[in-house]
Every structure is written in C-alpha cells, then in structure tokens.
C-alpha positions as CSV (number, residue, x, y, z in Angstrom):
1,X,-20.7,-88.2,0.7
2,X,-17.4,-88.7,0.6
3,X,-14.7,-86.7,2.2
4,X,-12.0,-84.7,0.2
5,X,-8.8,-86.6,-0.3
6,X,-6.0,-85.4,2.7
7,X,-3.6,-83.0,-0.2
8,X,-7.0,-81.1,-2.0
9,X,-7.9,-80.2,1.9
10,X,-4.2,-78.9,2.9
11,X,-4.2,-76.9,-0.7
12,X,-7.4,-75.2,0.6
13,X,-6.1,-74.5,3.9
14,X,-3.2,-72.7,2.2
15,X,-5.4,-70.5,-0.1
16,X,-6.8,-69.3,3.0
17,X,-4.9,-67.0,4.8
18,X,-7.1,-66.7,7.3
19,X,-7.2,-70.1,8.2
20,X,-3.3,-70.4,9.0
21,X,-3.7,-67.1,10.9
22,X,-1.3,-65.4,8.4
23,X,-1.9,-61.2,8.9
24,X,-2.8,-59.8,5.3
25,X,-0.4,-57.8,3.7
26,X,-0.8,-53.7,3.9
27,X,0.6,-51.4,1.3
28,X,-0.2,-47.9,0.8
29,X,-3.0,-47.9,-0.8
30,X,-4.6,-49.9,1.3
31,X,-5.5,-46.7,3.4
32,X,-8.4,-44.9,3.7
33,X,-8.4,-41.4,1.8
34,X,-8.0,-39.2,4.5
35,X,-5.0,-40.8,6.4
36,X,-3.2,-40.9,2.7
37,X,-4.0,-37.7,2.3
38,X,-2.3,-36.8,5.2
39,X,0.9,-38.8,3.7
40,X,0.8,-36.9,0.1
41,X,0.7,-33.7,1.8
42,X,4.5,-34.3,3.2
43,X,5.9,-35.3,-0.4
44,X,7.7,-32.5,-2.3
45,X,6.1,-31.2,-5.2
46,X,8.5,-33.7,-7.6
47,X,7.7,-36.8,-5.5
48,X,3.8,-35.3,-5.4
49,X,3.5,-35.8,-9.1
50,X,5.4,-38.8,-9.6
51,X,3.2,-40.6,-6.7
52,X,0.3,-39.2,-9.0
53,X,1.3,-40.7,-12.2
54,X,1.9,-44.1,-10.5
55,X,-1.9,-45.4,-10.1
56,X,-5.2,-44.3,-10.8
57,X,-6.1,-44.1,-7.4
58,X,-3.6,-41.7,-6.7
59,X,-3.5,-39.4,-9.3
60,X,-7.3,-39.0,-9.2
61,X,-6.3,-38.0,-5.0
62,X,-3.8,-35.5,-6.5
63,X,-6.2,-33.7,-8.7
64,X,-8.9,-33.6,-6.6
65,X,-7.1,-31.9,-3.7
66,X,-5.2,-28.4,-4.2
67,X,-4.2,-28.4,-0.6
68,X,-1.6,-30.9,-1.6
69,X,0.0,-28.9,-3.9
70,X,-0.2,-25.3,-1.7
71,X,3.0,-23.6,-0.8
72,X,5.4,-26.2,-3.2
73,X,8.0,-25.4,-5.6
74,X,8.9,-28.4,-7.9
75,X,12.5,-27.6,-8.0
76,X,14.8,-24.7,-6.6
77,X,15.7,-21.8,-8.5
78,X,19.1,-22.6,-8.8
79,X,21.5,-23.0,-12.1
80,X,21.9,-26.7,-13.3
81,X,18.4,-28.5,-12.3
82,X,16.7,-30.1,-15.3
83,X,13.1,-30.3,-16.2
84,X,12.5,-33.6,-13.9
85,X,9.1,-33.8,-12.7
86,X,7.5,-31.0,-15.4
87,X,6.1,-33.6,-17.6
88,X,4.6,-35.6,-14.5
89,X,3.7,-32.3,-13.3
90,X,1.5,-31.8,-16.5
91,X,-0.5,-35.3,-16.0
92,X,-1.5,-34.8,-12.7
93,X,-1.7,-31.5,-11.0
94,X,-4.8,-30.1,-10.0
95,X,-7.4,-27.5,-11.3
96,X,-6.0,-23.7,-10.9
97,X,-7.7,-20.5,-11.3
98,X,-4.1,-19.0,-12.4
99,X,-1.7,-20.3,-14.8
100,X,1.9,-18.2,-15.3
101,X,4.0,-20.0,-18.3
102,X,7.4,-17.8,-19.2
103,X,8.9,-18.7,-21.9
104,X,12.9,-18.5,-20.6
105,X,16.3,-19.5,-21.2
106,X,16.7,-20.7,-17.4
107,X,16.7,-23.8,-15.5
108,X,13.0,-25.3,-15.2
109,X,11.0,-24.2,-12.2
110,X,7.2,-24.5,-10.9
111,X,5.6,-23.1,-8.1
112,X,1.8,-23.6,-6.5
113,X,0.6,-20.8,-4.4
114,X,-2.8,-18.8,-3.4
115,X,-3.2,-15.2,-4.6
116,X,-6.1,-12.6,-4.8
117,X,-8.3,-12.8,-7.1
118,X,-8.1,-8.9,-8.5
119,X,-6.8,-6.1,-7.1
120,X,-10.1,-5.0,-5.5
121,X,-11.3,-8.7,-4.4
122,X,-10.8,-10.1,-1.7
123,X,-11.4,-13.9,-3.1
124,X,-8.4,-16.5,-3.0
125,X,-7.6,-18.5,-6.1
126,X,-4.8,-21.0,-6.9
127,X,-2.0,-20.2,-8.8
128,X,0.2,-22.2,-10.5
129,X,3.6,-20.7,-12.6
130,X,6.2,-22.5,-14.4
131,X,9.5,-21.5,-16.3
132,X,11.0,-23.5,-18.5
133,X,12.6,-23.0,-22.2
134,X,11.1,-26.1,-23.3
135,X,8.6,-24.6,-26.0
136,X,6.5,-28.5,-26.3
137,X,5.9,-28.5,-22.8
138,X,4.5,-24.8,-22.8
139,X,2.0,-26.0,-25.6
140,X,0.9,-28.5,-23.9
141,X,0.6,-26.8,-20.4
142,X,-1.4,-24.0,-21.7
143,X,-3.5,-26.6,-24.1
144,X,-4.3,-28.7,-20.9
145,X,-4.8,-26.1,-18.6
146,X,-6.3,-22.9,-20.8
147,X,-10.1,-25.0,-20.6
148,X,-10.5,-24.5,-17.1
149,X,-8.4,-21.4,-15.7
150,X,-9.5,-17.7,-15.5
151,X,-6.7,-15.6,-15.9
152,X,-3.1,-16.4,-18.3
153,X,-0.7,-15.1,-18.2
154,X,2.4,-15.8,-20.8
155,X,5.5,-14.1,-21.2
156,X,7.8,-15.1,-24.5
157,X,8.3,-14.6,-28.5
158,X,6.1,-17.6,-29.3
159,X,2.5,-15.8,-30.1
160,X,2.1,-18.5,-32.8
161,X,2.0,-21.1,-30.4
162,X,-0.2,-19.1,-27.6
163,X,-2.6,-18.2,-30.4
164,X,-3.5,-21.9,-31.5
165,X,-3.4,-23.3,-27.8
166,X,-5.5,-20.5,-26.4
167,X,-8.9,-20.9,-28.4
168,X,-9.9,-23.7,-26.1
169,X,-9.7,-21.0,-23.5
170,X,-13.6,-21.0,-22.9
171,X,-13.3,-19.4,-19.4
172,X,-10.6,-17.1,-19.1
173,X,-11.8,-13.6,-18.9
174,X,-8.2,-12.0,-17.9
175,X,-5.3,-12.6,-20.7
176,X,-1.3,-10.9,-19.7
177,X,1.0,-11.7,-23.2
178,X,4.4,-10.1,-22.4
179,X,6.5,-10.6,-25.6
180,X,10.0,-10.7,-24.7
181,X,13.2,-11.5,-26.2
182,X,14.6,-12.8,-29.6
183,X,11.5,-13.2,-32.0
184,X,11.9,-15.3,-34.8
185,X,8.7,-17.1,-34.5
186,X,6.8,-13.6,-35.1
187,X,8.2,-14.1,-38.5
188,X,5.2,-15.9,-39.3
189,X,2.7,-13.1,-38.7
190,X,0.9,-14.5,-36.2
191,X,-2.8,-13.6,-35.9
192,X,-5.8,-14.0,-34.2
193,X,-8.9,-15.9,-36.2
194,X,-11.5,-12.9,-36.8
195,X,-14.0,-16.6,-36.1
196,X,-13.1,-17.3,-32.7
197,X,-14.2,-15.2,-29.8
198,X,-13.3,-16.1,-26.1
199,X,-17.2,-15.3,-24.3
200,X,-15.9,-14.6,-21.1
201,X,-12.8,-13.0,-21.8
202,X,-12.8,-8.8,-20.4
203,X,-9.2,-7.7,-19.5
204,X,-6.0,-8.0,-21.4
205,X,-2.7,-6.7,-20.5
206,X,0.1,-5.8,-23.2
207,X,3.8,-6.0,-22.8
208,X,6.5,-5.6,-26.0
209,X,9.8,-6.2,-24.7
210,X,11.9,-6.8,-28.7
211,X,12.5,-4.8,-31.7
212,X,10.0,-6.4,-33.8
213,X,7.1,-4.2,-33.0
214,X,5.2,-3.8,-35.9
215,X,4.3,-8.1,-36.1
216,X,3.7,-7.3,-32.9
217,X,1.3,-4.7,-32.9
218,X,-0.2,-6.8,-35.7
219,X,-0.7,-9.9,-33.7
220,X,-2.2,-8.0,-30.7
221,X,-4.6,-5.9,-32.7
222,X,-5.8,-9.2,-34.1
223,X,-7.3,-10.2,-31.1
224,X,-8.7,-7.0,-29.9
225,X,-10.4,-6.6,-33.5
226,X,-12.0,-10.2,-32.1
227,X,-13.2,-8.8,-28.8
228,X,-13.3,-5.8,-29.2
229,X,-17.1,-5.3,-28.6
230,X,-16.5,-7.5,-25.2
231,X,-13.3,-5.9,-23.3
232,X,-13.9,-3.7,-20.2
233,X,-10.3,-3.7,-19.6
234,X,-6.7,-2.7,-21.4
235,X,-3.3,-2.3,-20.5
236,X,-0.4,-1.1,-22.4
237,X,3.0,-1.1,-21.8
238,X,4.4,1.5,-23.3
239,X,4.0,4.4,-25.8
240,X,4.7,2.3,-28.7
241,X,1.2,0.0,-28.5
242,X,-0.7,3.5,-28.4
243,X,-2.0,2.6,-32.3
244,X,-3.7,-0.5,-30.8
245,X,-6.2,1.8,-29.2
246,X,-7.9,2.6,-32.6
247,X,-8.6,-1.0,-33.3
248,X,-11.3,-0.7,-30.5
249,X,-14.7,0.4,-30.7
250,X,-15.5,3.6,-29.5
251,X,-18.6,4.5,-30.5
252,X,-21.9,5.3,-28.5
253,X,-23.5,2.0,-27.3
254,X,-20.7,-0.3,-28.6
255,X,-17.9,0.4,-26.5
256,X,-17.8,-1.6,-23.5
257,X,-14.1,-0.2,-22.3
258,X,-14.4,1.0,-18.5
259,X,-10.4,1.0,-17.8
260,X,-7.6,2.2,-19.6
261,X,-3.9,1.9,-18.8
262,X,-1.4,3.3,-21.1
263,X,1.9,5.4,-21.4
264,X,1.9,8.6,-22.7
265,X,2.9,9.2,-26.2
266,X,2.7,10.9,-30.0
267,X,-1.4,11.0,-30.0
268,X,-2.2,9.5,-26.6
269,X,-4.0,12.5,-25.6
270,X,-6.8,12.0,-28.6
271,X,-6.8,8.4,-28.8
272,X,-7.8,8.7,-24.7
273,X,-10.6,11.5,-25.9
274,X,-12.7,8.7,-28.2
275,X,-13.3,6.7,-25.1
276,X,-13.8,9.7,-22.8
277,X,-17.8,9.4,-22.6
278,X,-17.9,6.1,-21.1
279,X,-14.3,5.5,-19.1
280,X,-14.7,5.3,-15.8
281,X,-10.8,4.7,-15.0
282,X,-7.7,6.1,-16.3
283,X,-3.9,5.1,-15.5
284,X,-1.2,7.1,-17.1
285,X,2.7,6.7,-17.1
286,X,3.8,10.0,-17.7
287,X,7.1,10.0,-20.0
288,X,6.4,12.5,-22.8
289,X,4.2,14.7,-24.5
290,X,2.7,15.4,-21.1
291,X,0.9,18.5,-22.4
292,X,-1.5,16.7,-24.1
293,X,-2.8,14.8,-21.8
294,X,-2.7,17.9,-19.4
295,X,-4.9,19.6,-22.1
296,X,-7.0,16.8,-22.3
297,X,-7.7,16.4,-18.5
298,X,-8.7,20.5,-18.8
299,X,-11.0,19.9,-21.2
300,X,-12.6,16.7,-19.7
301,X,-16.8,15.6,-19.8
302,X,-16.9,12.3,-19.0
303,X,-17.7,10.2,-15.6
304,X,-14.1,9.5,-15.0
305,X,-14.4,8.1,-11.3
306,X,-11.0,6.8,-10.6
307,X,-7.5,8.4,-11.6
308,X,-3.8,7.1,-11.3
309,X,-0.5,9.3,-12.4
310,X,2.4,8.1,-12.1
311,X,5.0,11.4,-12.8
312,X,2.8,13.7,-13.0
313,X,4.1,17.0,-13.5
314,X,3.2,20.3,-11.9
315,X,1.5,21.7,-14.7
316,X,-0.8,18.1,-14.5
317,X,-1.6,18.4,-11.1
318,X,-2.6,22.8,-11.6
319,X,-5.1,21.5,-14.3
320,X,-6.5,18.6,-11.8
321,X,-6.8,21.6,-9.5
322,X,-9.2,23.7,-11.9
323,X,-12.1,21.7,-11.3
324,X,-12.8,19.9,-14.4
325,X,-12.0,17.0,-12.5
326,X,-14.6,17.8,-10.0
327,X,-16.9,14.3,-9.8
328,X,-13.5,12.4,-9.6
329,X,-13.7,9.7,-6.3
330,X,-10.6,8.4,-6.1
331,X,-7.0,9.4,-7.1
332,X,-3.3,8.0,-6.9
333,X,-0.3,9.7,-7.4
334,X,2.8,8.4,-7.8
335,X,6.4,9.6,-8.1
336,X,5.7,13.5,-7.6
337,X,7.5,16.5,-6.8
338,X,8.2,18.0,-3.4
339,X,7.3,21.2,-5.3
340,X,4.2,19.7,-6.1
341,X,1.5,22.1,-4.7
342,X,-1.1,19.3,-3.1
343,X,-3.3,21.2,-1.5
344,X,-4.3,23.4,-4.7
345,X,-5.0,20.0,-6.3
346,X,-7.2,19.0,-3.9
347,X,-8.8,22.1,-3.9
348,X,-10.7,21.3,-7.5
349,X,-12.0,17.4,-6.4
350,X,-14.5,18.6,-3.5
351,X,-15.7,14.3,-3.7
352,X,-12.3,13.0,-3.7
353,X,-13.2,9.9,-1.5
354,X,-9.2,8.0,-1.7
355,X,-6.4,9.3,-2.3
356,X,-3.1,7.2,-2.5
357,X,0.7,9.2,-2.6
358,X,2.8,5.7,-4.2
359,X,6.6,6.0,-3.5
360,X,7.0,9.1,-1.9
361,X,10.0,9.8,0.5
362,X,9.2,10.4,4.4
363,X,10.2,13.7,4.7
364,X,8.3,14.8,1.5
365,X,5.0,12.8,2.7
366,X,5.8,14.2,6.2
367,X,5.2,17.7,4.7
368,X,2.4,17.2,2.4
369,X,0.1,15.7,5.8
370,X,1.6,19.0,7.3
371,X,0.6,21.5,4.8
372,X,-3.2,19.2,4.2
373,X,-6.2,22.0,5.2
374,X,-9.2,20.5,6.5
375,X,-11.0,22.8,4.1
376,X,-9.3,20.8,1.0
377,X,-10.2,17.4,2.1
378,X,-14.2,17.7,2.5
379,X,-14.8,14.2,1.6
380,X,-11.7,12.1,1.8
381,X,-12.4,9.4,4.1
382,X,-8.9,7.1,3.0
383,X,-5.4,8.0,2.6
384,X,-2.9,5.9,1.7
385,X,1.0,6.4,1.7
386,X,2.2,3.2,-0.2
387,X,6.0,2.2,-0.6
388,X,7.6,5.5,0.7
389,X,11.3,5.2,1.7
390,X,14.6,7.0,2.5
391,X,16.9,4.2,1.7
392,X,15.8,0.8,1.1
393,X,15.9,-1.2,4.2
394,X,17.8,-4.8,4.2
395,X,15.3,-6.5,6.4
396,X,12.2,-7.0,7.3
397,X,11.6,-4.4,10.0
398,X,8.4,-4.5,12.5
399,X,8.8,-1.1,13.7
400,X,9.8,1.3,10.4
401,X,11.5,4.6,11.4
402,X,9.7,6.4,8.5
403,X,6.3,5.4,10.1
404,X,7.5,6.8,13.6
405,X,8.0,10.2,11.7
406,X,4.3,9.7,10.0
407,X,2.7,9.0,12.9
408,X,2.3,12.4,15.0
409,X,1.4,14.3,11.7
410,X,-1.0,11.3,10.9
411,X,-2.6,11.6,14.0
412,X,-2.7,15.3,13.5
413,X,-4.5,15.1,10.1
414,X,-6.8,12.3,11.3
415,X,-8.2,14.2,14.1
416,X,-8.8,17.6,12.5
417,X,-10.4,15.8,8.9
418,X,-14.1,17.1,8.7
419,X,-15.1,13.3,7.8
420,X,-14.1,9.9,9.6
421,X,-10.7,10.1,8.2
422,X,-8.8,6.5,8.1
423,X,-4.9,6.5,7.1
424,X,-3.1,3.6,6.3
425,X,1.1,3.8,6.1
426,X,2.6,1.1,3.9
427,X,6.2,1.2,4.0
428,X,8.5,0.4,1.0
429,X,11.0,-1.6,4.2
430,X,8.2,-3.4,5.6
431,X,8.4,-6.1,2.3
432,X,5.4,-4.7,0.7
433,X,7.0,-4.3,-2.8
434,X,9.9,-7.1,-2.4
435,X,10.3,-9.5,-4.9
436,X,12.0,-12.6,-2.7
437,X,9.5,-15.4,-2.0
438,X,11.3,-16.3,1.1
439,X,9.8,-12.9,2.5
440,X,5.9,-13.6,3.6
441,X,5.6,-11.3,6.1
442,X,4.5,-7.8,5.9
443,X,3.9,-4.8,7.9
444,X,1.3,-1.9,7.9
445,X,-0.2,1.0,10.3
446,X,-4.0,1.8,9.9
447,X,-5.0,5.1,12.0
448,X,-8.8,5.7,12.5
449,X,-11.0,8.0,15.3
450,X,-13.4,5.6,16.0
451,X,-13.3,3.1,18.8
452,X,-12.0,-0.4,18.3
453,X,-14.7,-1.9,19.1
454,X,-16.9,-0.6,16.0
455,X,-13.9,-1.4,14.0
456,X,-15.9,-4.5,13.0
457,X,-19.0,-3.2,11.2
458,X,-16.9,-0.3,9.9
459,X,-17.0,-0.2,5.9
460,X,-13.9,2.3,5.7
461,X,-11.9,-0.2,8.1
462,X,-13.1,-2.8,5.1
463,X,-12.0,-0.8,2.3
464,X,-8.7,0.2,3.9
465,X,-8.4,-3.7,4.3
466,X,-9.2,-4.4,0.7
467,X,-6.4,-2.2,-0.4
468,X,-3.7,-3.6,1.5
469,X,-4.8,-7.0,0.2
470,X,-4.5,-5.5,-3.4
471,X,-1.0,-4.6,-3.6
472,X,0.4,-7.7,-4.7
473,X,-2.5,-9.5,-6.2
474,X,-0.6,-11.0,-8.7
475,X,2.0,-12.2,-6.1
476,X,1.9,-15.3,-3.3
477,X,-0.8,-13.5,-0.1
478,X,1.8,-13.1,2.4
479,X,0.8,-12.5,6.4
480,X,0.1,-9.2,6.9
481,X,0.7,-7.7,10.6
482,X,-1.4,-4.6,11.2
483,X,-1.3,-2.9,13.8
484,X,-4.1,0.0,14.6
485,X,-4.0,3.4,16.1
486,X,-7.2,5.4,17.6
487,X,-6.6,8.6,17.5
C-alpha cells in the first residue's frame, strides 16, 4: 500500500491538536453546570439576564434556577436610570409565584425576592416586582408571566390592557388591581368577558385611587359578576366601592364569600347583613356612619369567627361587649381610645382565643395589661401588641424602651391568665412596619409560662410564630430576632 505523500501527512498532523500537544481552548461554557452556576450567581441582576439571552445554554440555566435571581434589584432606585436590561429581563427570568407590575411615571426598576405565601402561611414563594411607565413592556410581562404565577398584583389606569392580558391567567387564585392616577384609558369602558372565568382564582383586592369612579366601579363589577359564584375573598378600599358588594351572590348555597374587607359607608351596614349567614371574617375601617355597623354587630346571627376594627369607637366596642358576639375566636383592634373600656368588651367574647391591640401607644397598652381581669380573659391564650410607639424611632433598636415598660405588666398578666397565656410585643421601632428595603432585620419579645424546653411541640408557640411571619407577607421575609421570656 502505498504511503501518504509527506504534505497530506503534515496537514493531518495539524488538524490534530492533540498530536502537536496544543492544550484545547476553554471558554465558559465549557463548564460543568454546577461550577457555572456558581459564576451566574455573582452577576448583577442586568448582567444575569443579558448572560441569559446570549446562548441557549444559558438562558435555559437562568430559568431553571431562582436562586440566581434571589435578593437582586436590576437597577437602583434612583432618578435618571433607563429601562436597560427590562426587555432582557422579560426573555429570561425565571418562574415566580408573585408578579407586582406598577404602572409609574418613575425610572424603571425590578426587584426578585422571597415572601410568604399568605398572611397565615408559613410557605415561601418568589416574587418578582417591576416599575416602569413603559405600558408595552407591562403587556407583555403580565402576558408572559400571568400563565404560571398565583397571585398579581397591578397598580395603574390601564384596566383595558390588564383585562386582555389576564385571561391566560389559568392559575392565579389571588388578583390586587390598584387603579391609580390619570385615567384616560378607562374611557373605553373596560370590562370583563361574562365568557371567561379564571378556575382557580378566590381573593381579589380593590383599590380606586382617581376621579373616574363610576368606569371604575363598572370595570370591577365586571369581573366579580364573572366569579362571583367562586370568590372566598374581597377587599375594598374605601367607602366608595361599597355598591360592588351587590354584584355578589348572596344567597343560600351560592355564596362562597368567607372574608370581607371594607370601609364603612352610606349602606355598608346592610350590604354586610346579606352575607352575614355564611361570613366567617369581617375587617372594617371605621370612617363614617359607624352606627350602623354598631347596630349591625348588635343584632348579629352568623358564625363570624374572626373580627378586625380599625377606629372603633366606644359605642362599637359597648355593643361587642353585649354578647352577641359571643362565639367570636379571634379579634384585632386597632387605633382605639385610651377611654376605651377593654375589659367590658372582653367581658361579652367568653371564647375569644387572640386578641391583637395594632398601633397602640406604650403607656395606653401599659394600662390596658394593667386594668385586664383574669375573670375577662377565660380563653385567651395569644395577645399581641403590634406596632405601638411613642415617637417613631430612627433606627433599628435591639432593645425597645417601650418593651422594657411592657414587660413587668406582661409578665404580670401572663402569670395570673387562667389559660397558658402567650404574649408577643411587636414594636412599631423595631422595623416591623418600615418601608426601606435596606432594613432586614427585625425585633420581637414572645412571653410564655411554660419551660423552654417544651417550647418545641408547643402549638401556641407555633401560632404566635405564624403571626409574626404574617405581618409583612406581601413584603421581602426579613430576619426576625426573637427573643423569649418564661415567666
């Protein structure tokens, strides 16, 4: 056979690089998923979705993985930074149980963070929020996205635009539509297709923040006409939305509504009384025409278990006191007097299991826990004072001087409750109720009788847990130092 001529032999040689002991050539991709992993997770959420959009390989790495994007903003919330990044953002980011979209007249900005679930669970989901003005790339955010996340949540005049996008929205079960600022698109009439039914969907939440109420209210009662056979949940913002309540079903065996939120109003009082039979839980803003409702809670049949008031007035908290309330298990009062007469209210709810005081001053909490008879508290086994202050602290502060005031009181109350009494002190200072992202730290005081040791199997010790989990649900889960007194 004969050999290969001296030139076709070299050529070979040179295609080979292993031949001439030349090393190969490494790029990026040539790792191994894990190790590049490691590498995305140090890129900034702008260079994180350009990488993504710049191979298959990589994009498909930046969808897959939500770690990468935890804890990133894609641009600071500072005047003059463009939209750079949003549209790459869009292409490649991952799957999120949470999508925020506001509709603003401010510099672009988007944010991935982890968040509870509800306000009562303590499950993690992913959340991801963007602001921009740019009205195309809100379509197509809430288009792309709507499929596959759980709860929306969209605040702007555009309902025209949310309405189309969100019938794709085959899994959400928890819709917030805030409609803010100038609204000519409602000039339309936008409205919900009587056709199309979201299955899952079980909780909206209401917000008019323009002039143009009436295509409002029209738009919104749309879609409740559309579900309203389905909802278990609904929020209102204000007195204004109170007509939307007779668009749902409140007859026998049809209803499904479990949880009302509403401001009080002009005929509040008996649009509340059609769902009485089957509501189980009732929040109410008091602002006017607060007879009404304090008629209404006098007059009360139903198996309402769970009761917020934020206002109430003394004439509110007497009726509470008369008993109609009596199966009630759990109360929250927020905002009230240091007239108010506690102990008479807690008189008439003998299975009152929780009870929460929300932003009440130290001295005026301090008095209440004074003035607290065992005799009145025969089944309260939680008590939660949530965002009290004196002035509004500057800082962070580990050790609150309101709580040093609660304390010996606490202790007091704790020890002489007939049941296993646990107290938990949330103070306003301790960056419970702040609104800075650069604050994730928080502070709280649980007091309890039982050893530490049975702290672990201990439900109440759960539940008091559960609840200082649930205060910012909505927010980014910030670290939450507890520290826990036996008494």
């Amino acid at each position: 056979m004969p050999s290969q001529p001296k030139r076709a032999r070299r050529d070979k040689a040179i295609d080979c690089p292993h031949l001439n002991n030349e090393p190969e050539k490494l790029t990026l991709l040539s790792l191994p998923d894990l190790p590049l992993l490691r590498v995305l997770s140090f890129l900034p959420m702008t260079d994180l979705a350009a990488a993504g959009t710049a191979c298959c390989r990589l994009g498909a790495l930046a969808r897959a993985h939500w770690t990468l994007w935890r804890g990133k903003e894609l641009a600071p919330r500072v005047p003059g930074v463009p939209a750079r990044g949003l549209w790459d953002l869009l292409r490649v980011a991952p799957r999120v149980d949470k999508l925020s979209c506001d509709d603003v007249n401010c510099d672009a900005y988007a944010r991935c963070f982890e968040s509870y679930e509800s306000e009562r669970s303590a499950a993690i989901v992913s959340t991801l929020e963007v602001r921009t003005s740019e009205n195309v790339l809100l379509a197509c955010l809430i288009r792309e996205f709507t499929p596959r996340v759980k709860q929306l949540s969209y605040s702007g005049p555009d309902l025209n635009m949310l309405y189309f996008n969100l019938q794709y929205a085959t899994r959400i079960e928890l819709l917030c539509i805030d409609c803010e600022g100038d609204s000519p698109e409602l000039r339309g009439r936008p409205c919900w297709p009587q056709d199309v039914v979201l299955p899952r969907l079980h909780t909206v939440i209401f917000e008019l923040n323009h002039d143009d109420i009436q295509s409002t209210l029209d738009a919104f009662g749309s879609l409740l006409q559309a579900h309203r056979g389905q909802l278990r949940s609904v929020w209102l913002g204000g007195s204004e939305m109170l007509p939307l309540l007779d668009v749902l079903d409140a007859r026998p065996g049809n209803g499904n509504l479990q949880r009302l939120k509403l401001e009080t109003g002009e005929g509040a009082a008996e649009r509340v009384r059609r769902f009485q039979p089957h509501l189980k839980e009732l929040i109410v803003h008091c602002d006017e025409r607060i007879a009404e409702m304090a008629r209404l809670f006098k007059s009360w049949s139903g198996p309402l278990e769970r009761l917020e008031l934020q206002g109430a007035t003394l004439r509110m908290l007497r009726v509470l006191g008369e008993g109609r309330l009596a199966g009630l298990r759990h109360l929250t009062l927020g905002d009230i007097s240091s007239k108010a007469d506690l102990q008479r209210t807690l008189a008439g709810l003998p299975r009152l299991h929780s009870l929460t005081l929300h932003r009440c001053h130290g001295r005026k909490s301090l008095e209440m826990l004074c003035n607290m008879a065992p005799t009145t508290i025969p089944a309260l086994e939680l008590l939660i004072f949530k965002n009290f202050q004196e002035e509004r602290c500057s800082k962070i502060k580990e050790v609150c001087p309101r709580v040093a005031e609660l304390v010996p009181a606490v202790k007091s109350l704790v020890g002489r409750a007939p049941r296993s009494l646990h107290c938990v002190l949330l103070p306003y200072c301790a960056g419970v109720d702040n609104y800075w992202p650069e604050q994730h730290e928080r502070y709280c005081t649980i007091l309890y009788r039982h050893s530490t040791v049975a702290e672990a199997e201990c439900p109440l010790c759960a539940e008091a847990v559960s609840t200082i989990r649930s205060v910012n649900y909505l927010r980014e889960i910030k670290v939450t130092t507890m520290t826990r007194i036996q008494v």
